[in-house]
SEFIGU-172204 format. One line per 4 residues: number of its first residue (from 1); their letters; for each residue y, x, z of C-alpha. Coordinates in nm, 2 decimals, padded with zeros to 4 digits. Last residue first. Layout:
BEGIN
NUM = A = Y X Z; ...
//
This chain:
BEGIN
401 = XXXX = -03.45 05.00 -02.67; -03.47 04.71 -02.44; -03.62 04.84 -02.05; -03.86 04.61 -01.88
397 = XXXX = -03.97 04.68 -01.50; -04.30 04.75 -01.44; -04.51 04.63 -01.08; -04.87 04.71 -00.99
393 = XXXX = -04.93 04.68 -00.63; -05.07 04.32 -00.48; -05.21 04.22 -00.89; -04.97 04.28 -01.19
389 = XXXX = -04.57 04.24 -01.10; -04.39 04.21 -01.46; -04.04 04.27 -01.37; -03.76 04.13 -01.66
385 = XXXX = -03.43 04.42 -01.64; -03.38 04.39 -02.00; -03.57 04.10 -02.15; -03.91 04.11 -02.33
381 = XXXX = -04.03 03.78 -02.54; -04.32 03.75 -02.43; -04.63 03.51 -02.56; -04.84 03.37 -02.33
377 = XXXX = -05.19 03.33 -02.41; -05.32 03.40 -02.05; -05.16 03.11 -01.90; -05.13 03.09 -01.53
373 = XXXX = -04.83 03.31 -01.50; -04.68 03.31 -01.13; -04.33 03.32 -01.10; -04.16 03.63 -00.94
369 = XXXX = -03.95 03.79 -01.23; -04.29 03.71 -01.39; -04.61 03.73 -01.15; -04.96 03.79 -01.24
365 = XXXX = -05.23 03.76 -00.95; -05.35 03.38 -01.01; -05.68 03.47 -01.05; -05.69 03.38 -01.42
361 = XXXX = -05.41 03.59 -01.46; -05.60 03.87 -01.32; -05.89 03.84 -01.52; -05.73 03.79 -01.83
357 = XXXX = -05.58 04.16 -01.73; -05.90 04.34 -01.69; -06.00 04.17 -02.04; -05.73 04.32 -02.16
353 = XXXX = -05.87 04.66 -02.04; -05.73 04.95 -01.86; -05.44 04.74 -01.67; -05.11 04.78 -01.53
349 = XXXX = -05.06 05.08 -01.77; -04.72 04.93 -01.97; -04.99 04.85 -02.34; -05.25 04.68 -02.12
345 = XXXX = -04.99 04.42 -01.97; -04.82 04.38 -02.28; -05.14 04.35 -02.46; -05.21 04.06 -02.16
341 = XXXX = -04.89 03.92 -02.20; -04.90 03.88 -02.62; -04.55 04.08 -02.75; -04.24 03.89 -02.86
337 = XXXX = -04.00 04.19 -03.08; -03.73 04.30 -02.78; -03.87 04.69 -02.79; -04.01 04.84 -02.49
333 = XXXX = -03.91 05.08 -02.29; -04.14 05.05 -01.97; -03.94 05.12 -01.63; -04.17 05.21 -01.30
329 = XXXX = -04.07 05.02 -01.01; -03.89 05.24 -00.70; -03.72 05.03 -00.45; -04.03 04.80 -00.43
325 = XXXX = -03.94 04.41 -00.46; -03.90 04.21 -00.17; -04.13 03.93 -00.01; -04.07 04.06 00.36
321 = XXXX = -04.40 04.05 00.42; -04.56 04.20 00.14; -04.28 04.42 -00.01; -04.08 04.54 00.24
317 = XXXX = -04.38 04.59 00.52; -04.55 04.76 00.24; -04.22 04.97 00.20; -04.14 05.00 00.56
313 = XXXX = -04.53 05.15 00.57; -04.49 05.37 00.26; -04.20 05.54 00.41; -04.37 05.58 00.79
309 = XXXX = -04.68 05.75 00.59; -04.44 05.98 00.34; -04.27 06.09 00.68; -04.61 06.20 00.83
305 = XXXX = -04.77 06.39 00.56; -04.95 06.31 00.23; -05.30 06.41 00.36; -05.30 06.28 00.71
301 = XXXX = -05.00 06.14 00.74; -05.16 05.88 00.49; -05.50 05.83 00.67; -05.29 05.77 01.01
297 = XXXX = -05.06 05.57 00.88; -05.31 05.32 00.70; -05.54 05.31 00.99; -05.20 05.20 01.24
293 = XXXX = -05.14 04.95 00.96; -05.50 04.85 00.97; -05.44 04.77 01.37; -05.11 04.63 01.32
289 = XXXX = -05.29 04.35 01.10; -05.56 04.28 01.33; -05.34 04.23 01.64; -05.36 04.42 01.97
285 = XXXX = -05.37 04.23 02.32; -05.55 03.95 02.18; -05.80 04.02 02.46; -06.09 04.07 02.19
281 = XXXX = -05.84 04.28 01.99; -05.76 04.47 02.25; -06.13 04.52 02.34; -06.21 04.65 01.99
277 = XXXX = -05.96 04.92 02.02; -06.09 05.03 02.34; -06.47 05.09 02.24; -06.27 05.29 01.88
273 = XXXX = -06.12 05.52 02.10; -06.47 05.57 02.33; -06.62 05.58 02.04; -06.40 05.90 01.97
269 = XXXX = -06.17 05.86 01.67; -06.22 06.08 01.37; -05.94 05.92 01.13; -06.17 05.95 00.82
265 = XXXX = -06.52 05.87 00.97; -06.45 05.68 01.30; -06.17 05.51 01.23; -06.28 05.44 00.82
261 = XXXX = -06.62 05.32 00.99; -06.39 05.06 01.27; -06.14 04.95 01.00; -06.47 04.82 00.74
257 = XXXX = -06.49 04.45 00.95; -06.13 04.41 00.86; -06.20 04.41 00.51; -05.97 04.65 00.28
253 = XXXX = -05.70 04.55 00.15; -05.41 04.77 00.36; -05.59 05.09 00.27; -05.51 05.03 -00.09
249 = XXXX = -05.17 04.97 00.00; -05.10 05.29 00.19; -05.27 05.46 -00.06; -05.06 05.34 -00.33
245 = XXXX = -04.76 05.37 -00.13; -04.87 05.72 -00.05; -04.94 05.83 -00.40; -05.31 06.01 -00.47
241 = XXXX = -05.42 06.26 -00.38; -05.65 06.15 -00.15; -05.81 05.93 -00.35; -05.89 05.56 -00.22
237 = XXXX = -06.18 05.42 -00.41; -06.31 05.08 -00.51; -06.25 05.13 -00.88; -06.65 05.09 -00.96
233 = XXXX = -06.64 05.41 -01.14; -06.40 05.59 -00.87; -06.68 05.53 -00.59; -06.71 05.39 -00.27
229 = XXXX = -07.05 05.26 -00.21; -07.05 04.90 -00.24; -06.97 04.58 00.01; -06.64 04.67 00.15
225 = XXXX = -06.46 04.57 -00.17; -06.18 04.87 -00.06; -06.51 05.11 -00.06; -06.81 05.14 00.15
221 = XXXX = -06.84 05.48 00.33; -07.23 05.63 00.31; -07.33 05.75 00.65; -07.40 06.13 00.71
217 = XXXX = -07.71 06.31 00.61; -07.73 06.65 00.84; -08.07 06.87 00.72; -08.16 07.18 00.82
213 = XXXX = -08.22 07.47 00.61; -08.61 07.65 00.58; -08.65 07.99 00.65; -08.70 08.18 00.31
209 = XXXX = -09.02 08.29 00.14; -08.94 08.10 -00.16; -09.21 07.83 -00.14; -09.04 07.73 00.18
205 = XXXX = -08.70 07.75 -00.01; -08.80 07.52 -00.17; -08.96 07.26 00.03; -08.63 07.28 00.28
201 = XXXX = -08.42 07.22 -00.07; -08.69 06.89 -00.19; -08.58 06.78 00.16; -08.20 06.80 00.07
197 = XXXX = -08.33 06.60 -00.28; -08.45 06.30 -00.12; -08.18 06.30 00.16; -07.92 06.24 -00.09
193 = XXXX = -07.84 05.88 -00.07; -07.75 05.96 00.32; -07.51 06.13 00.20; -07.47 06.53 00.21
189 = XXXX = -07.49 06.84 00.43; -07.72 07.15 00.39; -07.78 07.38 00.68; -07.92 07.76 00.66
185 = XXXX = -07.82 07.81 00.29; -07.96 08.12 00.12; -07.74 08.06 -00.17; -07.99 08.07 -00.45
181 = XXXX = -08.27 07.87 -00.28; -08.03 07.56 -00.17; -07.92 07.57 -00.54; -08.27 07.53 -00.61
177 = XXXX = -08.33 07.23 -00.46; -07.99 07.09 -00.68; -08.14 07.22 -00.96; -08.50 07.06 -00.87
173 = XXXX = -08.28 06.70 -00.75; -08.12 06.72 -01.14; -08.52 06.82 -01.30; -08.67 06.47 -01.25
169 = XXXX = -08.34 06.33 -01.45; -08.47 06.63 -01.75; -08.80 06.42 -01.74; -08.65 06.13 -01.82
165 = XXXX = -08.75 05.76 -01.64; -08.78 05.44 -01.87; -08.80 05.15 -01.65; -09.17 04.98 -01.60
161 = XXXX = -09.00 04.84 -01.32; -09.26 05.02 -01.08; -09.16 05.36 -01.25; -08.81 05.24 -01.22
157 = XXXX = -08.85 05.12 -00.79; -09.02 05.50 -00.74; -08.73 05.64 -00.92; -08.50 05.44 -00.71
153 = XXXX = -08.66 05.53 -00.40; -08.77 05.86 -00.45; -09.12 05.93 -00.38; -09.16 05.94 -00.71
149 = XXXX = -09.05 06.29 -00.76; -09.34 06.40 -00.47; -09.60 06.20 -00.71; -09.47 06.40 -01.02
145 = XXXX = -09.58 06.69 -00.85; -09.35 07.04 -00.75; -09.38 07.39 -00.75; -09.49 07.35 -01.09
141 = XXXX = -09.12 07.32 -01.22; -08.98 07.62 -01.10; -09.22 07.82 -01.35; -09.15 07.62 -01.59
137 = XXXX = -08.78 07.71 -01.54; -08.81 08.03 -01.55; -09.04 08.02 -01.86; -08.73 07.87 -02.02
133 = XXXX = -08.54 08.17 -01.98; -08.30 08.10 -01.64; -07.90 08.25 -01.66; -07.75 07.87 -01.70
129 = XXXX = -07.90 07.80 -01.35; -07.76 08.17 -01.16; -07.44 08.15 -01.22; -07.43 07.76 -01.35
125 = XXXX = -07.43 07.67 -00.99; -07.06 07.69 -00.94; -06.97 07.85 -00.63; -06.65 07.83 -00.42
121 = XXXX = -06.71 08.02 -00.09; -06.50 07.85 00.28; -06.46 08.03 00.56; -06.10 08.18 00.48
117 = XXXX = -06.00 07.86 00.25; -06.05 07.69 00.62; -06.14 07.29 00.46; -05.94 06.98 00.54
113 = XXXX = -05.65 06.99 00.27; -05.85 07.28 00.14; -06.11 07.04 -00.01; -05.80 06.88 -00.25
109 = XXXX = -05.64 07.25 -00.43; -06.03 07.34 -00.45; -06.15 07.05 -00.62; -05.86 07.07 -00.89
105 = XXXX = -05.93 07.40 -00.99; -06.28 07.26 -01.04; -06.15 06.94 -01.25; -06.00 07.14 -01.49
101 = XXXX = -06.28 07.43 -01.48; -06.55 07.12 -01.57; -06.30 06.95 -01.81; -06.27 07.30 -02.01
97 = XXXX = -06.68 07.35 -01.99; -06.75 07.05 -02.18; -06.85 06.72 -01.96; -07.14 06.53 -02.09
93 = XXXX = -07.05 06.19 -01.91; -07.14 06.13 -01.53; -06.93 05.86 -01.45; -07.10 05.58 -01.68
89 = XXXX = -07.39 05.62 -01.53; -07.71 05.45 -01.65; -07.79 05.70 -02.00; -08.08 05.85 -01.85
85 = XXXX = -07.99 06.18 -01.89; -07.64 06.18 -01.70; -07.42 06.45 -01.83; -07.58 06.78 -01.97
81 = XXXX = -07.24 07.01 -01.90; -07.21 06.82 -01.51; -07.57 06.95 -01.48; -07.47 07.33 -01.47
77 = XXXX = -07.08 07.23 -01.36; -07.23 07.13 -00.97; -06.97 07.29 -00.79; -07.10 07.46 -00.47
73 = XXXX = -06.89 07.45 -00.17; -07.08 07.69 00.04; -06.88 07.65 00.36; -06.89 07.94 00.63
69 = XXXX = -06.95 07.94 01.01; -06.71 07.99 01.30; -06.71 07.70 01.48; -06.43 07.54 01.35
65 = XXXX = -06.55 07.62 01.01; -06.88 07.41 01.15; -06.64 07.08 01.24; -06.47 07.14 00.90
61 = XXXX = -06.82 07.13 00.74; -06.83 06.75 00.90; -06.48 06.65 00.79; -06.58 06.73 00.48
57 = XXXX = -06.86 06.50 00.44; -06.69 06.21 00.53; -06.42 06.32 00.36; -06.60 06.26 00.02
53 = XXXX = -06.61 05.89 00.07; -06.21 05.94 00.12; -06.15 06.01 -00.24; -06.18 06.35 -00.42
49 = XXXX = -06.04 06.35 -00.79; -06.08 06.57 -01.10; -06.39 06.37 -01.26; -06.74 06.43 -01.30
45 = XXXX = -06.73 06.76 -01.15; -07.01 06.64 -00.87; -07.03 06.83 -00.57; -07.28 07.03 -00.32
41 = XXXX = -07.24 07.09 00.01; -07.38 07.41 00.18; -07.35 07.56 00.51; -07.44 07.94 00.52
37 = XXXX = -07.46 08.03 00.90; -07.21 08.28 01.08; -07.29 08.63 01.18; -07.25 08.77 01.52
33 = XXXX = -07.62 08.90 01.53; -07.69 08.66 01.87; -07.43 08.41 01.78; -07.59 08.30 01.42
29 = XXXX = -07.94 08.36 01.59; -07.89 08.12 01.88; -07.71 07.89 01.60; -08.04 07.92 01.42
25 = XXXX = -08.28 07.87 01.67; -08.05 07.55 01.78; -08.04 07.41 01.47; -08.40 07.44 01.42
21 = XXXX = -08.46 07.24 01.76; -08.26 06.96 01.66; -08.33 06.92 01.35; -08.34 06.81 01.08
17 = XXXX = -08.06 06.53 01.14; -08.06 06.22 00.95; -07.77 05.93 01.02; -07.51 06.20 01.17
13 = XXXX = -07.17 06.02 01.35; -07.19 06.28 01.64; -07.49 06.53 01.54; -07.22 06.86 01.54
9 = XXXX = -07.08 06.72 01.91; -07.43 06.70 02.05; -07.52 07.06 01.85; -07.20 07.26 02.00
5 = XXXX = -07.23 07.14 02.33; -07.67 07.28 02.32; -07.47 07.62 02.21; -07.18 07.65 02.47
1 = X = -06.87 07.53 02.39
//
């Protein structure tokens, strides 16, 4: 491809782009001195998995691998050590510097399942952050005002809310700007939610003496309740390590209306692929369900494998509408002393709370040996072989001891 090629099929399925015309300077530069562009994409160590909202990005920096360029994968285990200053997220907990290399090493074994390893620099920005004296970072502080931090959206609606706002949560996008700085990046990539703090980067680096990176924000990808960001806090995610029958039925829940984003975004069909899906199912001549199936297999083989896909499908198929139980249920070991359901229900893993599990009774989405529970005090006295099925996926089989 030649260079204006390569930017129309970089911008495919971009919300932001800054821009066009720096992009181009910069690829004609890239090709010119035979040496590739810095591409950075930062990351939160909060927590050891990557789920298919990250892929969105990562299937863009693959694009510019395939192109030649490098990936700046930088680790954010600097701020991942302070946690989350104003005390809102539950996900970003002070992490200590064992979870942060846990969940690291576990980044790299996930991103290479789309990234180049050969194109592709780890960093963790506490090599240069936890290095700053304190004068440093006053110093890095004046380069900007509290008005530009309040320009922010959701600091701008907390100010106005008469909400409590940190100084050290003004200093996260400053870190992040200075990562930008540190790395020499010529293009940074991130969500739409992060356009704030990529533009603080370009302001930066400005101050810096360095050419400024472009900008690529890509769409945010609502999770399996189709209505909020996907994330692991809000148990809406689909990792991609994770089982394939769990993925598999993950994928199958999710709102029809979401199909067409996960097809273009995960899947990366064409519009044109996606124009002719939609017209066989406005002709009838495809049906809804084989459609998310087809999603399903496709997400699957891609990260599990091909053969792991075609399993989980027979066994969704199998279970959901063939009404049969899965061929492999966990087995719980349980003593035959009467147990309350829902302690029984937190105590075998179907559930992380008990109030978790009163919900699901209430909701009619507890089954014993295939008949619906409907009373939450239930005392049960355990039987060998008995199958508890919690919700669409979670099933345990009983075991005396």
């Amino acid at each position: 491809m030649n260079i204006d090629e390569q930017i129309n099929f970089l911008k495919r399925r971009c919300v932001d782009f800054i821009s066009t015309d720096a992009l181009r300077k910069k690829l004609e530069c890239a090709s010119r001195e035979n040496k590739p562009l810095r591409i950075k994409y930062g990351a939160d160590p909060s927590a050891p998995d990557i789920h298919l909202g990250h892929v969105v990005g990562l299937n863009k920096l693959r694009e510019f691998q395939d192109f030649g360029h490098t990936i700046v994968f930088i680790i954010g285990d600097f701020t991942g050590m302070i946690g989350d200053p104003s005390g809102r997220s539950q996900t970003r907990q002070p992490l200590t510097s064992e979870q942060v290399k846990s969940n690291a090493q576990s980044y790299k074994k996930q991103v290479f399942k789309i990234l180049d390893p050969q194109k592709t620099e780890i960093r963790f920005n506490s090599e240069w952050c936890s290095k700053m004296k304190f004068e440093e970072v006053i110093r890095l502080s004046s380069n900007v005002t509290v008005a530009q931090m309040l320009a922010r959206e959701d600091f701008a609606k907390r100010y106005n809310d008469n909400q409590p706002i940190s100084m050290v949560e003004f200093l996260y996008p400053l870190v992040q700007a200075y990562d930008s700085v540190m790395i020499k990046a010529d293009i940074e990539v991130g969500g739409t939610d992060q356009l704030f703090n990529l533009l603080l980067g370009r302001e930066l680096q400005k101050i810096f003496g360095q050419d400024q990176q472009c900008i690529i924000t890509l769409p945010l990808l609502e999770g399996l309740d189709g209505a909020k960001k996907m994330s692991k806090s809000l148990n809406n995610y689909v990792g991609i390590n994770e089982l394939p029958n769990e993925m598999f039925g993950k994928l199958m829940s999710i709102p029809d209306s979401l199909m067409w984003k996960y097809f273009s975004n995960i899947v990366l069909l064409t519009d044109k692929e996606i124009n002719e899906l939609k017209s066989g199912l406005k002709d009838q001549s495809i049906h809804p369900r084989s459609l998310k199936e087809r999603l399903a297999k496709e997400i699957v083989s891609k990260f599990v494998g091909e053969p792991e896909a075609t399993s989980a499908s027979e066994e969704f198929k199998r279970i959901f509408t063939q009404k049969i139980l899965p061929t492999d249920i966990p087995i719980i070991s349980i003593s035959p002393s009467q147990i309350g359901l829902l302690d029984f229900m937190l105590k075998a893993g179907l559930v992380k709370t008990k109030s978790e599990a009163r919900r699901l009774v209430r909701q009619g989405a507890v089954k014993l040996n295939d008949e619906k529970v409907i009373d939450e005090k239930l005392i049960l006295t355990p039987i060998e072989g008995m199958v508890l099925q919690s919700g669409k996926r979670g099933f345990i089989k009983i075991k005396i001891r």
